[in-house]
KEFIGU-579549 format. One record per residue: y, x, z of N, C-alpha, C, CB in turn. Coordinates in steps of 0.05 Angstrom, whole numbers, padded with zeros to 5 digits, always signed. Atoms other than C-alpha are relative to their C-alpha. Glycine has a CB too. Layout:
BEGIN
YXZYXZYXZYXZ
...
// end
This chain:
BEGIN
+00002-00026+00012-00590-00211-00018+00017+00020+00015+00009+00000-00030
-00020-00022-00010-00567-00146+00011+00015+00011-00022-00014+00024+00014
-00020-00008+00020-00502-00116-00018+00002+00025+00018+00029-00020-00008
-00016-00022-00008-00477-00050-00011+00027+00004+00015+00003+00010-00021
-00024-00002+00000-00416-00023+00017+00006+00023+00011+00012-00018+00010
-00004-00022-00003-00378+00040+00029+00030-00004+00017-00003+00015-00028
-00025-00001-00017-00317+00056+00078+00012+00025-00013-00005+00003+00034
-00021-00015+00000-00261+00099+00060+00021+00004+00017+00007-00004-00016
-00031+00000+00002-00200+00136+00085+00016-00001-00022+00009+00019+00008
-00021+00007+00028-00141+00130+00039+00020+00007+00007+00005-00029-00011
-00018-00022-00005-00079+00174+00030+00003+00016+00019+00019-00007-00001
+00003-00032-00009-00105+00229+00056-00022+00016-00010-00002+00002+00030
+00025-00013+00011-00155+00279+00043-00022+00011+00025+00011+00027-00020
+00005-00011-00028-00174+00292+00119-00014-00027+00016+00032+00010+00015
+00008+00022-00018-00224+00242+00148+00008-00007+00028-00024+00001+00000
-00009+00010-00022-00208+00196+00212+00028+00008-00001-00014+00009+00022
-00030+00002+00014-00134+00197+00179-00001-00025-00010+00008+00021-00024
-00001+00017+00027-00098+00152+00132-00010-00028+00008-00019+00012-00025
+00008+00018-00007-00117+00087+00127-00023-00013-00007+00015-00010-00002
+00020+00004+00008-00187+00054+00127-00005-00017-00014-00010+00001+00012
+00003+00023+00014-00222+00015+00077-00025-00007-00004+00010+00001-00021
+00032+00006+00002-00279-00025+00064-00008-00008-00034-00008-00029+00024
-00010+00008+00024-00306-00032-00005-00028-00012-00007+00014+00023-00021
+00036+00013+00000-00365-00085-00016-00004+00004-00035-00006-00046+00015
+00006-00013+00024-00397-00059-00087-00017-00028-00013-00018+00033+00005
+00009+00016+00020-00447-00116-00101+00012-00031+00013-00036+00005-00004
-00012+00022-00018-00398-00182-00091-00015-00021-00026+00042-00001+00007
+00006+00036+00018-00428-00237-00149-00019-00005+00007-00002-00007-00033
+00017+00023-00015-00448-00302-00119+00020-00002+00029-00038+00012+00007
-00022+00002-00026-00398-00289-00061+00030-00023-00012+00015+00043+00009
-00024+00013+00016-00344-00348-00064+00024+00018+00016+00002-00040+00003
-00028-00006-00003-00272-00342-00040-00007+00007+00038+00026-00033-00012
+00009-00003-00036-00292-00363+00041-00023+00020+00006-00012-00034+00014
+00023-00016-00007-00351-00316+00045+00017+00035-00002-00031-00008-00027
-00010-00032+00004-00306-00250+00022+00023-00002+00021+00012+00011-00036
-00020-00001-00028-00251-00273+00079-00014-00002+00017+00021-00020+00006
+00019-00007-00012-00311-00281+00126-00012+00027+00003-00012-00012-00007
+00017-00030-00002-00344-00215+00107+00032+00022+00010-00019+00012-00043
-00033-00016-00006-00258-00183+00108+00000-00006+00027+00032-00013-00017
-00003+00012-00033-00254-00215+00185-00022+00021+00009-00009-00040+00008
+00020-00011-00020-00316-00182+00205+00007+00030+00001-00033-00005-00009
-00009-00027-00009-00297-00115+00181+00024+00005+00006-00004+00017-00014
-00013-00003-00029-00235-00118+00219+00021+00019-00019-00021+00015+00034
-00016-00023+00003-00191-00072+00174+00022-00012-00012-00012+00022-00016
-00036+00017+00003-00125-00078+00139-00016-00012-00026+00043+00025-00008
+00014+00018+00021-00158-00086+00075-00037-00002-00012+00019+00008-00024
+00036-00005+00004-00236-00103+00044+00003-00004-00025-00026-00020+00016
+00001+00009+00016-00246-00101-00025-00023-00004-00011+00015+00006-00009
+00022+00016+00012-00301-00138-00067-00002+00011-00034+00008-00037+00003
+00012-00009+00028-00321-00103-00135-00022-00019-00007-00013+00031+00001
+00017+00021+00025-00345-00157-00192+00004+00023-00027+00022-00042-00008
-00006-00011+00030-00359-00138-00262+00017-00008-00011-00017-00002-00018
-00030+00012+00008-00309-00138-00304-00008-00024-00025+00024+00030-00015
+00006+00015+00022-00301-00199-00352+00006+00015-00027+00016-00026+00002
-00010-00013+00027-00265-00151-00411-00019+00026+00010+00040+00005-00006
+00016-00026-00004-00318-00084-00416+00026+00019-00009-00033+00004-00023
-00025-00037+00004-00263-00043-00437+00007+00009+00033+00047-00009-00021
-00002-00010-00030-00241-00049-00354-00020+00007+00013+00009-00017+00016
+00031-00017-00008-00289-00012-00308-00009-00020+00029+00008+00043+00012
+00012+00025-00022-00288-00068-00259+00017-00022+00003-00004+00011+00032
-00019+00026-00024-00255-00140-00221+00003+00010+00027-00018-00034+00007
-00005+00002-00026-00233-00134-00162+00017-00013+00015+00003+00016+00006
-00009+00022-00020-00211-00176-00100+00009+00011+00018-00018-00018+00010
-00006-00016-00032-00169-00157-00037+00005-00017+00019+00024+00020+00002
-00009+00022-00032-00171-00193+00029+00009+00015+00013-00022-00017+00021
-00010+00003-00018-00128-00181+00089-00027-00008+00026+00022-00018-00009
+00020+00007-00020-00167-00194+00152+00007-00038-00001+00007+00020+00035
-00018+00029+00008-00126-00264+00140-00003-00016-00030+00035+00010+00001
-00014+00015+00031-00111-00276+00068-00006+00019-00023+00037-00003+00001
+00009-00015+00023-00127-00254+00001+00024-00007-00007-00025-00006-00020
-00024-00006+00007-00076-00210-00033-00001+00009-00038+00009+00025+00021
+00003-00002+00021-00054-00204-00112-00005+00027-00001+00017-00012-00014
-00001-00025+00018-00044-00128-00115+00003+00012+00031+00028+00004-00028
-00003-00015-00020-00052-00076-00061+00002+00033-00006-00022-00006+00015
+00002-00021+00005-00042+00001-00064-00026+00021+00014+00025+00005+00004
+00014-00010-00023-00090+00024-00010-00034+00000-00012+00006-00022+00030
+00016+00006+00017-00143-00015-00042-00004+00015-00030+00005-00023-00001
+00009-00005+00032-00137+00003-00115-00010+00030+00006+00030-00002-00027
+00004-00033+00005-00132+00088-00096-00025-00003+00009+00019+00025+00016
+00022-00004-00017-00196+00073-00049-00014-00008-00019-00004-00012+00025
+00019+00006+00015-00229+00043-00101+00000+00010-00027-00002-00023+00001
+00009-00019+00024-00216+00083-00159-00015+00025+00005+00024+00008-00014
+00014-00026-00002-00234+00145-00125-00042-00002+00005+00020+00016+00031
+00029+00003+00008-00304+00112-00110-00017+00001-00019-00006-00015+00005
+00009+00004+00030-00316+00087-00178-00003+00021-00005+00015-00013-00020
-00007-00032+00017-00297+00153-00204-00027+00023+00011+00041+00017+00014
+00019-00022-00013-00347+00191-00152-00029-00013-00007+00005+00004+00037
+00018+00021+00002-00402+00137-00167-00011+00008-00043+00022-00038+00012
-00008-00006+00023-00390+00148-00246-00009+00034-00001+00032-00009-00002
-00001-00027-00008-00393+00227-00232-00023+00011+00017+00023+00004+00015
+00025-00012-00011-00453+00227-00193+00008+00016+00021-00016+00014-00018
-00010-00011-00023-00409+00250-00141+00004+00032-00004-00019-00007+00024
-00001-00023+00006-00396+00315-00178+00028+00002-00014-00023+00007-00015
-00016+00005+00000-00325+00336-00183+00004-00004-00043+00011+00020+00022
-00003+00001+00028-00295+00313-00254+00028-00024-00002-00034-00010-00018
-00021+00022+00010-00241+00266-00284-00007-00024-00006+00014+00005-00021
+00014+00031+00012-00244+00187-00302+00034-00005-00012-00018-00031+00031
-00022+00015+00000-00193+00137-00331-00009-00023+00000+00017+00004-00019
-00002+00032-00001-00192+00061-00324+00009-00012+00009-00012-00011+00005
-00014+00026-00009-00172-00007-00310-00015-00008+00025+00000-00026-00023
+00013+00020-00026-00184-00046-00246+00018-00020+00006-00007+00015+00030
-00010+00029+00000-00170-00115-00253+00009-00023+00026-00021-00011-00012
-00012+00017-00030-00125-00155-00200+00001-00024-00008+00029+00007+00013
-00008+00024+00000-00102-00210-00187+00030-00006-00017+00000-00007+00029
-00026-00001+00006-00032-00184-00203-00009+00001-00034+00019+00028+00015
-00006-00012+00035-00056-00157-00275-00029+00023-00005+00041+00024-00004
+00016-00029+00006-00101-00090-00306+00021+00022+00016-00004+00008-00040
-00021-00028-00022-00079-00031-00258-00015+00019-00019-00006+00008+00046
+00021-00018+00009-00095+00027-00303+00012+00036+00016+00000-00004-00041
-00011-00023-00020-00107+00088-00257-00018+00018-00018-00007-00001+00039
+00023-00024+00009-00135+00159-00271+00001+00015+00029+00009+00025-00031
+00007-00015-00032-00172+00200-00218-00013+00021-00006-00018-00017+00022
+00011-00029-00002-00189+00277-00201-00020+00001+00023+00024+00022+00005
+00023-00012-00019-00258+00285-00163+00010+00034+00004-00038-00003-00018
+00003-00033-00006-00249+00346-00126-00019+00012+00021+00027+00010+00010
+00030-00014-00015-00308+00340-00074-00019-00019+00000+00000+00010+00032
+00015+00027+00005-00368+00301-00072-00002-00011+00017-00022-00001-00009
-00012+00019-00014-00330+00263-00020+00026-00010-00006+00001+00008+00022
-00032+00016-00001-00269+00248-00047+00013+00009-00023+00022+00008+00028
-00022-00006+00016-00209+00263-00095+00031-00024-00001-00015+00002-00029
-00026+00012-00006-00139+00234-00107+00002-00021-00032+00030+00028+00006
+00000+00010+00014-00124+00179-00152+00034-00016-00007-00024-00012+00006
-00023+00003+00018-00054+00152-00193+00000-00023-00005+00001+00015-00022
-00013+00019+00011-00033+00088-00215+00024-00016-00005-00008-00008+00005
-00024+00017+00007+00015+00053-00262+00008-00022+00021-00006-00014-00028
-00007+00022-00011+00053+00000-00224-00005-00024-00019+00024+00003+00008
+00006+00015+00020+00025-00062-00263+00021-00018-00006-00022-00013+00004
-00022+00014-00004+00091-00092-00246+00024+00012+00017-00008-00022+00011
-00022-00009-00009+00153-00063-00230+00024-00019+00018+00009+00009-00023
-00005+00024-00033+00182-00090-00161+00029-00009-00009+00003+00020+00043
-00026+00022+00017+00243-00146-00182+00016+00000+00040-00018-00050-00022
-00017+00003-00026+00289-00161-00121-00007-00026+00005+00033+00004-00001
+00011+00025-00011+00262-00224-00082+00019-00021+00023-00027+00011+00015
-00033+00006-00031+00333-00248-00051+00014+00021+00011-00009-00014+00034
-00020-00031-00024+00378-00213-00009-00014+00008+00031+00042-00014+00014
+00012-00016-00024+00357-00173+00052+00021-00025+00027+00011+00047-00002
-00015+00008-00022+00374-00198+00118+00017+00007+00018-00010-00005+00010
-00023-00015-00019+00424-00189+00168-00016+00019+00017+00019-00022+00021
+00006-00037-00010+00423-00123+00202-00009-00012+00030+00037+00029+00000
+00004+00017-00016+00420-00172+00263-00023-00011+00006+00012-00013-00003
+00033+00014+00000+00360-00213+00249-00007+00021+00001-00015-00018-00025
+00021-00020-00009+00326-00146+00237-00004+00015+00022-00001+00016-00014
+00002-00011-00026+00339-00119+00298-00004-00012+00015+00016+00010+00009
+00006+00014-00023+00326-00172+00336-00026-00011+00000+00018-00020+00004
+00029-00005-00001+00259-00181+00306-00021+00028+00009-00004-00006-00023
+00004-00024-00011+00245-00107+00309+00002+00016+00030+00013+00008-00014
-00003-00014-00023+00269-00093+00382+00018+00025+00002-00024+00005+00008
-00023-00021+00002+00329-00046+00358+00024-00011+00017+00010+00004-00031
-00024+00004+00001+00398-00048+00370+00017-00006-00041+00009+00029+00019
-00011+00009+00028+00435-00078+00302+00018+00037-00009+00029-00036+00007
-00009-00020+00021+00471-00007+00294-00017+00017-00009+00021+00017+00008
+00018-00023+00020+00409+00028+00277-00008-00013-00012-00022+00019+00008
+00013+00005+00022+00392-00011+00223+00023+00012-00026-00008-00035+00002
-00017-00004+00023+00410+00018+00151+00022+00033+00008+00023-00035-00003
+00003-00027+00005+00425+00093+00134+00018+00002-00025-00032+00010-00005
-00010-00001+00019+00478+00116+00086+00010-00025-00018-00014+00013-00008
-00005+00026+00016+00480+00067+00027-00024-00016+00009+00001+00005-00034
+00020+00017-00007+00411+00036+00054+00014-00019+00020-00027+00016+00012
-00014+00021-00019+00421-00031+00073-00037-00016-00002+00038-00023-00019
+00011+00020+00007+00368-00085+00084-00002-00012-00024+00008-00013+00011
-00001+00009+00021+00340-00112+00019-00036-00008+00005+00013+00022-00024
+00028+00012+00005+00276-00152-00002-00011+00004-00030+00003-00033+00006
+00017-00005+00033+00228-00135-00068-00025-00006+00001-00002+00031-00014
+00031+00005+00005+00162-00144-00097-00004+00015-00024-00010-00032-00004
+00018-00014+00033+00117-00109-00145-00030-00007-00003-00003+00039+00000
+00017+00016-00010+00064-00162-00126-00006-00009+00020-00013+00005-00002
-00011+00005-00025+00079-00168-00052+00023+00004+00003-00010+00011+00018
-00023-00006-00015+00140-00181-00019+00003+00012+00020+00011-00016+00004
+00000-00007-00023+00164-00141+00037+00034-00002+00002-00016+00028+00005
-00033-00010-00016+00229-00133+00077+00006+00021+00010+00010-00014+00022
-00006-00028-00003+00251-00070+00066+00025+00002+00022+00008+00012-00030
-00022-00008-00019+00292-00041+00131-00002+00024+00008+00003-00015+00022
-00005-00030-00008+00325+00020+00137+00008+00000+00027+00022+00014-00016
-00001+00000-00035+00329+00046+00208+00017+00027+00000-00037+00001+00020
-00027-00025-00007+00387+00107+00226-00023+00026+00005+00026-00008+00037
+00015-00027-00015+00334+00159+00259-00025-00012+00009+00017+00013+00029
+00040+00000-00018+00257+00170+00274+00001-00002+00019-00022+00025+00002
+00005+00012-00023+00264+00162+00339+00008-00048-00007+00027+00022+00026
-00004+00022+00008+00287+00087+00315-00024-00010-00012+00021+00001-00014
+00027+00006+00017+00229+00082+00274-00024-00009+00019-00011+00029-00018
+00026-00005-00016+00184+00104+00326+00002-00024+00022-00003+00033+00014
-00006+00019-00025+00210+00053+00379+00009-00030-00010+00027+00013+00019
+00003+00034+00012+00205-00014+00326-00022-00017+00017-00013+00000-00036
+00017+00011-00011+00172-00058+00361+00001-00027-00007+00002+00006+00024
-00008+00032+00014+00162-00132+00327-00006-00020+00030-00028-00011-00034
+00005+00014-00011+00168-00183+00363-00013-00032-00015+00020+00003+00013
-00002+00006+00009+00127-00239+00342+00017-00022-00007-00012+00004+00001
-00011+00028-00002+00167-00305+00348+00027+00007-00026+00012-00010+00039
-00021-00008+00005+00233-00268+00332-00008+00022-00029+00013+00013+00028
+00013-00011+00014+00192-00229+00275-00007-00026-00023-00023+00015+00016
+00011+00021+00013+00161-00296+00241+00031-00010-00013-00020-00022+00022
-00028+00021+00001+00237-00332+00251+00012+00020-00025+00025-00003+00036
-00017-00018+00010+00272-00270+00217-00016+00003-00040-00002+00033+00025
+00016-00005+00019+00213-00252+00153-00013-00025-00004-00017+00022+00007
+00012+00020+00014+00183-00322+00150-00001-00007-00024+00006-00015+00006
-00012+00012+00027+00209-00341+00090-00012+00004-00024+00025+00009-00006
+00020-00013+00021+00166-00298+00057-00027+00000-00009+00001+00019+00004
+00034+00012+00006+00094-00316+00021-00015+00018+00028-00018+00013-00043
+00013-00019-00025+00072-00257+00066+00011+00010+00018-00012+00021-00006
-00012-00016-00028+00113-00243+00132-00002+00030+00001-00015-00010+00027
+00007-00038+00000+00117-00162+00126+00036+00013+00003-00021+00016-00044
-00025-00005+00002+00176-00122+00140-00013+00039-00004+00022-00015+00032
+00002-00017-00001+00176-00044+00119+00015+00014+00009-00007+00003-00012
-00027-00014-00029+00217+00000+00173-00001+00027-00016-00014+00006+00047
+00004-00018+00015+00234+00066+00134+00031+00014+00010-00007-00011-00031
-00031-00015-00005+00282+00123+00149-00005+00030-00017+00009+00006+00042
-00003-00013+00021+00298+00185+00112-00009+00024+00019+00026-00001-00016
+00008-00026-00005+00261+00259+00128+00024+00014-00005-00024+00009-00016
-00024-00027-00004+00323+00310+00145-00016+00022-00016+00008+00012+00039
-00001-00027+00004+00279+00371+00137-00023-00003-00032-00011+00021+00032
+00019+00005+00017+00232+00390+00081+00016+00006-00041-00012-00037+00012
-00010-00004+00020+00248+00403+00005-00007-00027-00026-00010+00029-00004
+00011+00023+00015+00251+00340-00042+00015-00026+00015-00036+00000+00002
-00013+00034-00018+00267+00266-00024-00035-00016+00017+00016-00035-00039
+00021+00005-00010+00215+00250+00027+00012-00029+00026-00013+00033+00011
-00011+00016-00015+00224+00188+00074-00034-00006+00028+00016-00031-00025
+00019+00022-00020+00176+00154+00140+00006-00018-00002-00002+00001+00028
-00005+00028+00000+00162+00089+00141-00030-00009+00023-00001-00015-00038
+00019+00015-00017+00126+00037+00187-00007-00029-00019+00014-00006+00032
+00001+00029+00010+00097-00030+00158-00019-00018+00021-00013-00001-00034
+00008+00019-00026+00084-00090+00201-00011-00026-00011+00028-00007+00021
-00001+00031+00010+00054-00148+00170-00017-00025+00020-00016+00001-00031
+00002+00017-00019+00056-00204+00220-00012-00025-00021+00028-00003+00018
-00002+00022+00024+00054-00250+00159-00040+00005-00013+00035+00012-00032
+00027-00007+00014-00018-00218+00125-00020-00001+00029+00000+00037-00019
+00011+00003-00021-00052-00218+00191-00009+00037+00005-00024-00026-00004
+00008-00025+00000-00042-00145+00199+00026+00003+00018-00005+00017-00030
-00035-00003-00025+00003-00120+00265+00013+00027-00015-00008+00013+00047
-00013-00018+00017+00017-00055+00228-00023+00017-00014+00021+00017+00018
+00022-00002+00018-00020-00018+00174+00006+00035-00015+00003-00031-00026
+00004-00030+00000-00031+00067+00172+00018+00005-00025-00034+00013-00003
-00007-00009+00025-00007+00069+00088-00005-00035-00011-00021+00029-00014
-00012+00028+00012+00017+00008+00048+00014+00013-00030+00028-00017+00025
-00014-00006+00032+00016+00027-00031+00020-00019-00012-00023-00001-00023
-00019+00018+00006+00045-00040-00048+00028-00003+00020-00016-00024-00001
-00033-00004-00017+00106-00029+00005+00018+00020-00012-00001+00011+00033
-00008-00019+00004+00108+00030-00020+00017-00002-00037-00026+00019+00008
-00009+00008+00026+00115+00001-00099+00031-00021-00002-00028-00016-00011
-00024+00025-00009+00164-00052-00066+00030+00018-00002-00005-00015+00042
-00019-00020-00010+00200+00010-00043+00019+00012-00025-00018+00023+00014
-00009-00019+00015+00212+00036-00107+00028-00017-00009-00022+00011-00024
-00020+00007+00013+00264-00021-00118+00017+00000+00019-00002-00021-00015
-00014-00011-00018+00295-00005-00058+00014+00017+00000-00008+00004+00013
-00010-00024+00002+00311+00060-00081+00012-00002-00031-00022+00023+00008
-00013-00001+00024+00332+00038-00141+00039-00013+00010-00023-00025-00024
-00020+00009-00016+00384-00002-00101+00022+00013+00012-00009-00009+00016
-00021-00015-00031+00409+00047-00044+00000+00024-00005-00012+00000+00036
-00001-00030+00006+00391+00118-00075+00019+00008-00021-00026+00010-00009
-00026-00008+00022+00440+00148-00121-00020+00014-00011+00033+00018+00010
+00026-00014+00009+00380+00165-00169+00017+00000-00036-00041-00023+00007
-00002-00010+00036+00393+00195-00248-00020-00006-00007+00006+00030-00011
+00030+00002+00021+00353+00184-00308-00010+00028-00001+00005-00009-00037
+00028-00015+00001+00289+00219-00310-00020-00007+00023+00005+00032+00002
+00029+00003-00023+00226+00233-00265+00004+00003+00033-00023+00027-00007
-00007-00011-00027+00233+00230-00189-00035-00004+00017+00032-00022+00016
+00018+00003-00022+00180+00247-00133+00012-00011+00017-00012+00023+00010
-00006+00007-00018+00184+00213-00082-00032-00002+00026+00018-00024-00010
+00031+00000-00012+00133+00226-00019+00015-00013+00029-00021+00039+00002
+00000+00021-00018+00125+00172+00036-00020+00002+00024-00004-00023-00014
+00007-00007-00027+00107+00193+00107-00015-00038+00016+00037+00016+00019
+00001+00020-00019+00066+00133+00143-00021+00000+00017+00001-00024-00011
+00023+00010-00018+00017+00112+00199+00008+00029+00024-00039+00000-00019
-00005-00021-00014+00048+00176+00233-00007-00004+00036+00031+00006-00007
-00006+00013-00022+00059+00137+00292-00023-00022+00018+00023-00014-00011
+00027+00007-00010-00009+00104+00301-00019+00027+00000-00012-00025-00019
+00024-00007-00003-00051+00166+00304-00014-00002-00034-00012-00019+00025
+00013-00002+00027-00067+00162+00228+00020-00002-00030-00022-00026+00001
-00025-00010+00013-00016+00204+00186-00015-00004-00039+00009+00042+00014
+00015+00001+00026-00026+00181+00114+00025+00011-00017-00012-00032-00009
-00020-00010+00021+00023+00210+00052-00009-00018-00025-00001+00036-00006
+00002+00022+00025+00035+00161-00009+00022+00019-00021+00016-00040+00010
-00013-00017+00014+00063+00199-00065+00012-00024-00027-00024+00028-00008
-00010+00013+00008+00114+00155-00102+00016+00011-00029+00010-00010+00020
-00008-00007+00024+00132+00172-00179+00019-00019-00014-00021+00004-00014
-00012+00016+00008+00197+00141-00211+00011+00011-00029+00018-00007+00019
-00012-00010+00027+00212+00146-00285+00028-00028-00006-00032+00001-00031
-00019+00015+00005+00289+00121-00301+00006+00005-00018+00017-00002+00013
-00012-00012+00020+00318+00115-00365+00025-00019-00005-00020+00003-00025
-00026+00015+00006+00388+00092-00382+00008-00018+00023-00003-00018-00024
+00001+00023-00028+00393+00064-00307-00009-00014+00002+00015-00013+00008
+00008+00029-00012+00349+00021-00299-00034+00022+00003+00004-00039-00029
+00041-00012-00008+00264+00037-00276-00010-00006-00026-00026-00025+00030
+00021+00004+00025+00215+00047-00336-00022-00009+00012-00007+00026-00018
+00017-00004-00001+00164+00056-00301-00006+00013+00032-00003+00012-00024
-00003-00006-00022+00129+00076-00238-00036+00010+00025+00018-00027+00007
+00035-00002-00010+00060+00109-00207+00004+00003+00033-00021+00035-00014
+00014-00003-00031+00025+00109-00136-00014+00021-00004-00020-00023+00013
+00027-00022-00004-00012+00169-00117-00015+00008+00018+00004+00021-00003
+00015-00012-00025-00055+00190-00062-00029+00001+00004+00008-00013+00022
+00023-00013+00006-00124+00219-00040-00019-00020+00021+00002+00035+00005
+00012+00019-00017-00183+00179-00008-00026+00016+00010-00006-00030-00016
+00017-00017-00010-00241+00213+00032-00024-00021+00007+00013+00017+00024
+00011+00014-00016-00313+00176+00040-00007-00003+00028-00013-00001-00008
+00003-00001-00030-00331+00153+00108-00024-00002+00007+00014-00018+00014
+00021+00024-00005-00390+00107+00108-00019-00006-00021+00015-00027+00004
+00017+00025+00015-00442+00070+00066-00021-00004+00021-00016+00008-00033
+00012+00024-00017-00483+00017+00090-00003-00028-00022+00025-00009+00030
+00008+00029+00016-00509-00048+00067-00005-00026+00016-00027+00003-00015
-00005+00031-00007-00492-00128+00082-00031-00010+00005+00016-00018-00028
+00025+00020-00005-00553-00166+00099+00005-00025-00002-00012+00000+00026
// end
C-alpha cells in the first residue's frame, strides 16, 4: 500500500532553515524494523510515524526514529507534527487546535496557532520534567571529547551536568561562541567520555551577551542516536531546563527562555523554552516553536 508523507522545517518559520522532518501519516501494518528502514532512507535527524490513537480523546500515536534508533520523546518531532495535524484538521486554513500526541514517554498535550496555510507555531507541556541523570563530567573529559581546551568549559555558575526529560544529554557549558563554534567531537574520545549514556549526546551551550531577556546558543551532537549533530533539539532543549534549574540563579514565577541552535550548520533554528517555578523547585515547563511545510509525497 502506498502511504503518505509530508516533510517539514521545524523551529522556524522560514523554509530551508531549522531543522528537517519527515512525517509518514499512514503507518498501520508497519512493524518496528520497517519504520527504522523507512527513518534510514530518509536520512534525517528525525522521521515520525502517525498511528491512530488507541484512547479517541488523543488526536493521534506516534513513533520517533533516529536514522539509528527509536526515541521515547522528541521535541522537533512533536512541534512538526502538531503543526501538521493542526493544518490537516483546518483544512489548511489559519485557526487554533488542542491535543494529545501520544509517546512513548507519555500524552504530550500541545496547542497550536495556524497562521498560514503552510505552517504555524506550536507549544507543549513537558510530559516529564527533566530529573538529574548523575553528575556531569569532568571539565576534562569534555574537552577532550569536544576538541577544546578544559578552561573553556563552564561559564559562571555553569558547570557540566547530565538530565533527562525523556532523553539524556550531557549538558556542557562552553566560556564563548567562538568556543561553541570550534566544538568539534571527536568520535572515540566522544563515545569514551558520553558512553555511559542510553543515548551518547552531549549539548554544547553558551550564554548570548547581547539581546534583551535570557537567551543562550547551543550545539547538540548525538554520536550516541546516530546523529553527528542536529539543527534544533526540543528534548535537549527540555533536558536543558534542569540545567538551568541547577546553574541559573532563577526566582519563582514564569521565565522565557529562547535557545539559539543549528546557527552553525547553515540552519538557524530558535526553541522557545518556558519555565514555571514555584517555591524553588520547577512546576512545570513548555517547548515552543514554529514549523513550515516543505514536501508531500507518498511511500510505495
Amino acid at each position: 500500500m502506498s502511504r503518505r508523507f509530508v516533510t517539514l522545517d521545524v523551529f522556524t518559520a522560514d523554509p530551508l532553515s531549522g531543522n528537517p522532518l519527515a512525517v509518514v501519516l499512514d503507518s498501520e501494518g508497519l512493524d518496528s524494523a520497517a519504520m527504522q528502514a523507512i527513518a534510514a532512507e530518509f536520512n534525517l535527524s528525525e522521521t515520525v510515524f502517525v498511528l491512530p490513537p488507541e484512547d479517541p480523546r488523543q488526536r493521534a500515536d506516534i513513533r520517533i526514529f533516529t536514522r539509528t534508533t527509536e526515541l521515547p520523546f522528541a521535541g522537533h518531532p512533536t512541534v512538526g507534527t502538531a503543526v501538521l495535524l493542526a493544518l490537516l484538521d483546518t483544512d489548511y486554513a489559519p485557526g487554533a487546535a488542542a491535543f494529545g500526541l501520544k509517546e512513548k514517554v507519555g500524552i504530550v498535550s500541545c496547542a497550536v496557532e495556524i497562521t498560514t496555510n503552510r505552517g504555524g507555531r506550536a507549544r507543549f507541556r513537558l510530559p516529564k520534567l527533566p530529573v538529574a541523570g548523575g553528575p556531569g563530567k569532568e571539565s576534562t573529559e569534555c574537552a577532550w571529547a569536544l576538541g577544546l581546551d578544559p578552561t573553556e568549559i563552564g561559564f559562571d555558575r555553569h558547570v557540566p551536568s547530565r538530565h533527562s526529560a525523556g532523553v539524556a544529554f550531557d549538558l556542557v557549558p562552553v566560556a564563548s561562541l567562538d568556543a561553541l563554534a570550534r566544538a568539534t567531537p571527536k568520535t572515540d574520545a566522544f563515545l569514551q567520555a558520553f558512553g555511559d549514556s542510553d543515548h551518547p549526546a552531549a549539548y554544547v551551550y553558551t550564554r548570548l551577551p547581547e539581546g534583551d531577556g535570557v537567551r543562550f546558543r547551543a550545539r547538540m551532537f548525538g554520536l550516541g542516536m546516530g546523529v553527528a549533530e542536529d539543527p534544533a533539539t526540543g528534548s535537549a532543549a527540555a533536558a536543558f531546563a534542569g540545567a538551568l534549574m541547577q546553574c541559573e540563579p532563577l526566582g519563582d514565577g514564569e521565565h522565557d527562555i529562547v535557545i539559539e541552535q543549528g546557527v552553525e550548520m547553515g540552519r538557524p533554528s530558535v526553541i522557545r523554552l518556558q519555565m514555571v517555578i514555584k517555591d524553588g523547585a520547577l512546576a512545570s515547563a513548555e517547548i515552543a516553536g514554529d514549523a513550515v511545510l516543505m514536501s508531500r509525497g507518498e511511500l510505495l
